[in-house]
VOBA-1610 file (N, C-alpha, C; in pm, whole numbers, padded with zeros to 5 digits, always signed):
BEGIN
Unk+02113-01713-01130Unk+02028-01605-01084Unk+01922-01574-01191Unk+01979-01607-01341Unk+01877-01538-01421Unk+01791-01672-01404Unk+01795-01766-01418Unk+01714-01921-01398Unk+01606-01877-01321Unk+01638-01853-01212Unk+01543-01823-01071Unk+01451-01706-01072Unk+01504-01598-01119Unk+01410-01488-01216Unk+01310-01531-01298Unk+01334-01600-01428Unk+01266-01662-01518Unk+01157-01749-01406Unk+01195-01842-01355Unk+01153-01896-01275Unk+01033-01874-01218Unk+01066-01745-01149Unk+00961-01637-01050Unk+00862-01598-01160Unk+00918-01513-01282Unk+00773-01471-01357Unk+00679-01554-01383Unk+00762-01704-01422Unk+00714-01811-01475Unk+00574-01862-01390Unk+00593-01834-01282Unk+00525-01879-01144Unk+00400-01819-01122Unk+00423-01680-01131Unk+00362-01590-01104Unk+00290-01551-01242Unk+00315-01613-01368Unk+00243-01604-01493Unk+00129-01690-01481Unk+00149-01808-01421Unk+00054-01965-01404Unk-00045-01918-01344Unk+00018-01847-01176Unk-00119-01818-01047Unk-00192-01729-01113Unk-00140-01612-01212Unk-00238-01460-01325Unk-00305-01586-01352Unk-00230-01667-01468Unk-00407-01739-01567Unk-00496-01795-01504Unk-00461-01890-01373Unk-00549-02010-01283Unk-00585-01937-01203Unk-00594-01809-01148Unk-00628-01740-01057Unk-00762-01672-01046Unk-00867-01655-00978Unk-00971-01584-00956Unk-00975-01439-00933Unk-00866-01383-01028Unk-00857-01199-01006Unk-00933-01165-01033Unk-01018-01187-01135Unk-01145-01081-01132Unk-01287-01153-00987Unk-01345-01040-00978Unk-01458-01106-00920Unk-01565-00982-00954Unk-01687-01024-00860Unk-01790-00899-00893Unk-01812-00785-00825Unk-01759-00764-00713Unk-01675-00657-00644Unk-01627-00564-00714Unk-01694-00406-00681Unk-01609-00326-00754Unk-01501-00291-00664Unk-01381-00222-00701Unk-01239-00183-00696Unk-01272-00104-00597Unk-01167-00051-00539Unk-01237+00100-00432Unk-01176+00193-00538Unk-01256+00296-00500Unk-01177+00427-00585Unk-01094+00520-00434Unk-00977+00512-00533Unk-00876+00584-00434Unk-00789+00700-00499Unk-00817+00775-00444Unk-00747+00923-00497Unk-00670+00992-00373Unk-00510+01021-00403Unk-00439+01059-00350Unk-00446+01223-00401Unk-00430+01290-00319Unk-00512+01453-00299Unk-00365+01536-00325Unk-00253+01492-00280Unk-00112+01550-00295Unk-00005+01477-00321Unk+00130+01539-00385Unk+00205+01477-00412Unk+00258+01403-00324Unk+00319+01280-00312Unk+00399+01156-00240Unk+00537+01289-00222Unk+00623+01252-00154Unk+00750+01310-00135Unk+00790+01211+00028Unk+00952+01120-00062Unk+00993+01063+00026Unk+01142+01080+00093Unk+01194+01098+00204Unk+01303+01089+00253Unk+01419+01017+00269Unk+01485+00975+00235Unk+01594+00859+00310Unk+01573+00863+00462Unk+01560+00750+00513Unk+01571+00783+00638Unk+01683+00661+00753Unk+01653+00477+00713Unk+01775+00437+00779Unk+01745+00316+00641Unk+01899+00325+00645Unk+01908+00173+00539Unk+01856+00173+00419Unk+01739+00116+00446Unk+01656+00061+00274Unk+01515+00133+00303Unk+01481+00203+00378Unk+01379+00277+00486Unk+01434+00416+00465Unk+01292+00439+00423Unk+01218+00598+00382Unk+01155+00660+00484Unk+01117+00809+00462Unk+01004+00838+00583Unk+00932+00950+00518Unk+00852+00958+00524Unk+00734+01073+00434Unk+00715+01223+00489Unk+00772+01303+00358Unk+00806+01434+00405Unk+00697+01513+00443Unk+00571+01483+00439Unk+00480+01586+00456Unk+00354+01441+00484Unk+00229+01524+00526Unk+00123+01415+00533Unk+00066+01439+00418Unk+00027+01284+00361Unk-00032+01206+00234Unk-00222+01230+00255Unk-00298+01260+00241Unk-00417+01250+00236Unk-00469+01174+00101Unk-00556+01062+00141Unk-00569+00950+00036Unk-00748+00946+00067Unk-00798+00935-00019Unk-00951+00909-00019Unk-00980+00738-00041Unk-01025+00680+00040Unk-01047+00549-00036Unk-01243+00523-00034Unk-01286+00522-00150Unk-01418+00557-00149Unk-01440+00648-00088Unk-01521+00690+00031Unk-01576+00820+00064Unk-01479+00817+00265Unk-01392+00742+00278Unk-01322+00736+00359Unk-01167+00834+00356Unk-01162+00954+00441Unk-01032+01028+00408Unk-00973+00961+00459Unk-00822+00945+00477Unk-00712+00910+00535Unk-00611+01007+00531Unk-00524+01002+00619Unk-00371+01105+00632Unk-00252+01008+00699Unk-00214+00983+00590Unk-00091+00948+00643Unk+00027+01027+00624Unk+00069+01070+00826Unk+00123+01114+00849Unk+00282+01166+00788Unk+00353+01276+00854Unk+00487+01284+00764Unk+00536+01217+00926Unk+00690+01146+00807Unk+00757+01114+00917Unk+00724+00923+00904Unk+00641+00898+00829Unk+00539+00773+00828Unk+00699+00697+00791Unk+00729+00591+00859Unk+00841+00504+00808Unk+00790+00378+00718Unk+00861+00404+00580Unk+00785+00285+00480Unk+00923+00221+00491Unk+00966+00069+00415Unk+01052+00032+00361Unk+00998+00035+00175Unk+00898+00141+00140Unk+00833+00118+00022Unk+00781-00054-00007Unk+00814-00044-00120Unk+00782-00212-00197Unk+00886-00346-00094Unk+00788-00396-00039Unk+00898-00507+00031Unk+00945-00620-00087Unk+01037-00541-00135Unk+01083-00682-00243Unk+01213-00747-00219Unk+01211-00869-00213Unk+01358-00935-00159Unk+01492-00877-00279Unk+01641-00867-00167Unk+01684-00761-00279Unk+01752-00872-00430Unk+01734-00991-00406Unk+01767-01068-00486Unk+01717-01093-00585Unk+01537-00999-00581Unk+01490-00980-00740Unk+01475-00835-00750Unk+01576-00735-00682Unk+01553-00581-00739Unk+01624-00577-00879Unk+01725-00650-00955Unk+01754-00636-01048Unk+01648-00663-01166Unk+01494-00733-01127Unk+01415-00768-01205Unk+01297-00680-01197Unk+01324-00625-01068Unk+01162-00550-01025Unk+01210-00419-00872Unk+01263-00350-00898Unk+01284-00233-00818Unk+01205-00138-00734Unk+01204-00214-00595Unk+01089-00157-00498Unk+01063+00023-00520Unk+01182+00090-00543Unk+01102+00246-00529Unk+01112+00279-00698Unk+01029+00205-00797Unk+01031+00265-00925Unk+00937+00396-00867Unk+00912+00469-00962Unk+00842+00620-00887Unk+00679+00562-00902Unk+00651+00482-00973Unk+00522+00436-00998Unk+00465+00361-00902Unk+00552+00281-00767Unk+00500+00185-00686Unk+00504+00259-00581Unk+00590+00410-00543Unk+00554+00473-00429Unk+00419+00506-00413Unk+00335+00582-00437Unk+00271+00624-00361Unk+00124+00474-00313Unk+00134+00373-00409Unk+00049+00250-00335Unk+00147+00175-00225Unk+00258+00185-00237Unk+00368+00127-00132Unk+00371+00161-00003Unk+00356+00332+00010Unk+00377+00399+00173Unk+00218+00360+00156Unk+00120+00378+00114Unk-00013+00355+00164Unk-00070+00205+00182Unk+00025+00095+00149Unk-00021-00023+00185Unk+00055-00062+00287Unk+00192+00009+00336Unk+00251-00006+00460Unk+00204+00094+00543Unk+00120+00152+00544Unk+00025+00202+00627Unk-00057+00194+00701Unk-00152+00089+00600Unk-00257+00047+00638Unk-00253-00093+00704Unk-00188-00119+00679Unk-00084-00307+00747Unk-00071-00245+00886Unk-00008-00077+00899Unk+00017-00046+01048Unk-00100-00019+01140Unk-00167+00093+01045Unk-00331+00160+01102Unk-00396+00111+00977Unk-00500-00010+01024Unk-00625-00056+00917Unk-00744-00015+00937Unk-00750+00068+01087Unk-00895+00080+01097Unk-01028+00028+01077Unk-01010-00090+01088Unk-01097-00162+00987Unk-01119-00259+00890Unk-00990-00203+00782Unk-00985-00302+00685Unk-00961-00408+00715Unk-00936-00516+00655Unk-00912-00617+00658Unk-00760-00661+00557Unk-00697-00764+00594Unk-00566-00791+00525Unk-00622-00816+00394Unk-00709-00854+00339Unk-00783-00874+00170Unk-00757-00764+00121Unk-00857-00694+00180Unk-00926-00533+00167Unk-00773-00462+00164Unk-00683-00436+00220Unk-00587-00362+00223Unk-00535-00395+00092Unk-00479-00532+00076Unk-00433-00565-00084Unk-00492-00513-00170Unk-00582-00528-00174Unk-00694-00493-00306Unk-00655-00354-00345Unk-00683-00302-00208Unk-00620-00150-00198Unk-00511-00116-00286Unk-00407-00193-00242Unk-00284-00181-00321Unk-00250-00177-00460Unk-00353-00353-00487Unk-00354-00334-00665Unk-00420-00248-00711Unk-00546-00175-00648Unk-00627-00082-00745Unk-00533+00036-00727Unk-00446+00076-00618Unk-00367+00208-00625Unk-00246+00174-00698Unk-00188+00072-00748Unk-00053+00059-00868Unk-00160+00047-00981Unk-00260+00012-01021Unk-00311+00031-01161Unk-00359+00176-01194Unk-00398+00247-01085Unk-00449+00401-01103Unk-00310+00434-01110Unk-00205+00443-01108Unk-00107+00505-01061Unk-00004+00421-01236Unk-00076+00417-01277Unk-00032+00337-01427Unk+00067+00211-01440Unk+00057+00136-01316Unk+00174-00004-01347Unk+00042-00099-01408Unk+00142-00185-01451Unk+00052-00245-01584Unk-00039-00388-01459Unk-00134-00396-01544Unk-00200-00508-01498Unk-00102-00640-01446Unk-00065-00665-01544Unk+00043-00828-01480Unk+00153-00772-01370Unk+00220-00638-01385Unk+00333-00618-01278Unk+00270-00590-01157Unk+00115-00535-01135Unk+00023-00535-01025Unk-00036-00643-00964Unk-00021-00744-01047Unk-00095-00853-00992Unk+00007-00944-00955Unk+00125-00909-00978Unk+00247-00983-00973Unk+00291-00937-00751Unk+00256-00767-00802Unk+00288-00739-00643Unk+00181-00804-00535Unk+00066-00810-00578Unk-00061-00810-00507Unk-00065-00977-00508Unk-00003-01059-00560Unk+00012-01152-00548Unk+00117-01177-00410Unk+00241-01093-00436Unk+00372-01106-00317Unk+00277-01106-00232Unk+00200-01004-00177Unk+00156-00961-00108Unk+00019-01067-00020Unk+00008-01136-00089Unk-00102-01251-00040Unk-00001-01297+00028Unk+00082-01388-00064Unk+00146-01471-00015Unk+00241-01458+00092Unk+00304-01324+00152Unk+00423-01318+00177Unk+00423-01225+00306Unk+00288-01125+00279Unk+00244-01028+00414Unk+00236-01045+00506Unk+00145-01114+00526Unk+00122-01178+00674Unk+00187-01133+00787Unk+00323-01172+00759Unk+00406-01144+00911Unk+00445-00972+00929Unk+00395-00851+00813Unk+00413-00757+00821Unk+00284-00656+00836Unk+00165-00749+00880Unk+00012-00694+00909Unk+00014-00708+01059Unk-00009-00553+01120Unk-00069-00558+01245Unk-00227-00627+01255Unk-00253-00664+01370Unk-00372-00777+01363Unk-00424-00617+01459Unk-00318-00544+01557Unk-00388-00430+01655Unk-00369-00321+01566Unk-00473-00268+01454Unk-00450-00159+01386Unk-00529-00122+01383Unk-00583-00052+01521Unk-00663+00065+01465Unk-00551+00190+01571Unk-00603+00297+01509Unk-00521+00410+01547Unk-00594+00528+01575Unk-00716+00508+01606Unk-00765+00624+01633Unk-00714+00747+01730Unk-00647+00703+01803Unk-00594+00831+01845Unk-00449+00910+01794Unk-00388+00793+01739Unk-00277+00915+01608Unk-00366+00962+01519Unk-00464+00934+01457Unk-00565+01006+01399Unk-00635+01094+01423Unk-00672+01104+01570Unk-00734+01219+01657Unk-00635+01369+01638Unk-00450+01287+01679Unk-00365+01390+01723Unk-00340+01464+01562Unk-00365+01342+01396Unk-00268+01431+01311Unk-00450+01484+01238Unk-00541+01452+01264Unk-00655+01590+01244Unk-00656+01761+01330Unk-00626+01674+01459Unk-00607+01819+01494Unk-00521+01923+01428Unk-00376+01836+01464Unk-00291+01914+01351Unk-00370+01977+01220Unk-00404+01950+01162Unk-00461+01981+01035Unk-00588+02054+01020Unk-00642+02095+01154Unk-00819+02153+01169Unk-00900+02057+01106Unk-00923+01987+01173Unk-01007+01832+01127Unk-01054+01828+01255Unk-01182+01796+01265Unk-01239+01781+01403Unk-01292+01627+01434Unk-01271+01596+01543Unk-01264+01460+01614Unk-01416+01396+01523Unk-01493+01421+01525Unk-01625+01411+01490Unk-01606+01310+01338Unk-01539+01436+01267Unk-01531+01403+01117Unk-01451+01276+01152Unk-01345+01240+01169Unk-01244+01122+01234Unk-01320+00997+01257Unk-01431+00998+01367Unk-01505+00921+01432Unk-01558+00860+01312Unk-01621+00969+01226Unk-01732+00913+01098Unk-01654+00841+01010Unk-01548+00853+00970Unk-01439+00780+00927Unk-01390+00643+00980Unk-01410+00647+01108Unk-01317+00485+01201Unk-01458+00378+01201Unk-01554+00457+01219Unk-01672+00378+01257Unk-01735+00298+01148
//
């Protein structure tokens, strides 16, 4: 087991150096407006106690309470190396299983990106971010809705909140 560990960093050390992570693209800036707070809810699956409001560039978002994450999808055969709910990978975790559900837009790139720039704001180190955002190329796929847009759970959790359809629209569009 430890072989296969070693193994994995080893792997994932090679794709960091040979890899094209930087580019000329700036990052999005993403600012989460309130604290994360998560639930147990079934199994290895959380659910979000209150709604999350996340800015990504000049785009609000709310993700809803109640939002079912499994947090960090990490196989449990490397949680002894890398532990999906350290407190540092929640709040980019429920917001990249979010946006996989409702993308509005984004794109499966664009959502990642998302992810690594919200675990580096959120202080995980460069290599353990690029390590996830790497899983995450490789491994997502089958956990990205291709039908994600959601404008009308978005309609229903603005209202909730005195947010008017309008502002919403300027947001999806």
């Amino acid at each position: 087991m430890r072989k296969l560990g070693l193994l994995f960093y080893c792997i994932i050390y090679l794709m960091f150096l040979v890899s094209c992570a930087s580019s000329n693209v700036e990052p999005p800036v993403i600012v989460f407006h309130n604290t994360v707070c998560i639930k147990p809810h079934e199994g290895y699956h959380y659910q979000t106690c209150h709604p999350i409001t996340v800015t990504i560039d000049d785009f609000i978002m709310i993700v809803p309470a109640d939002f079912d994450t499994d947090l960090a999808s990490i196989p449990r055969w490397l949680w002894s190396i890398i532990a999906p709910s350290r407190s540092d990978f929640i709040p980019a975790s429920i917001l990249h299983d979010y946006l996989y559900t409702c993308h509005n837009g984004y794109g499966r790139k664009e959502i990642d990106t998302i992810f690594y720039t919200a675990l580096r704001e959120n202080g995980v180190s460069t290599m353990r971010a690029y390590q996830m955002y790497l899983a995450v190329r490789l491994f997502g796929q089958g956990h990205y809705s291709e039908d994600g847009s959601c404008a009308e759970r978005l309609y229903k959790i603005a209202k909730r909140y005195g947010r008017c359809k309008d502002d919403i629209d300027s947001n999806i569009s």
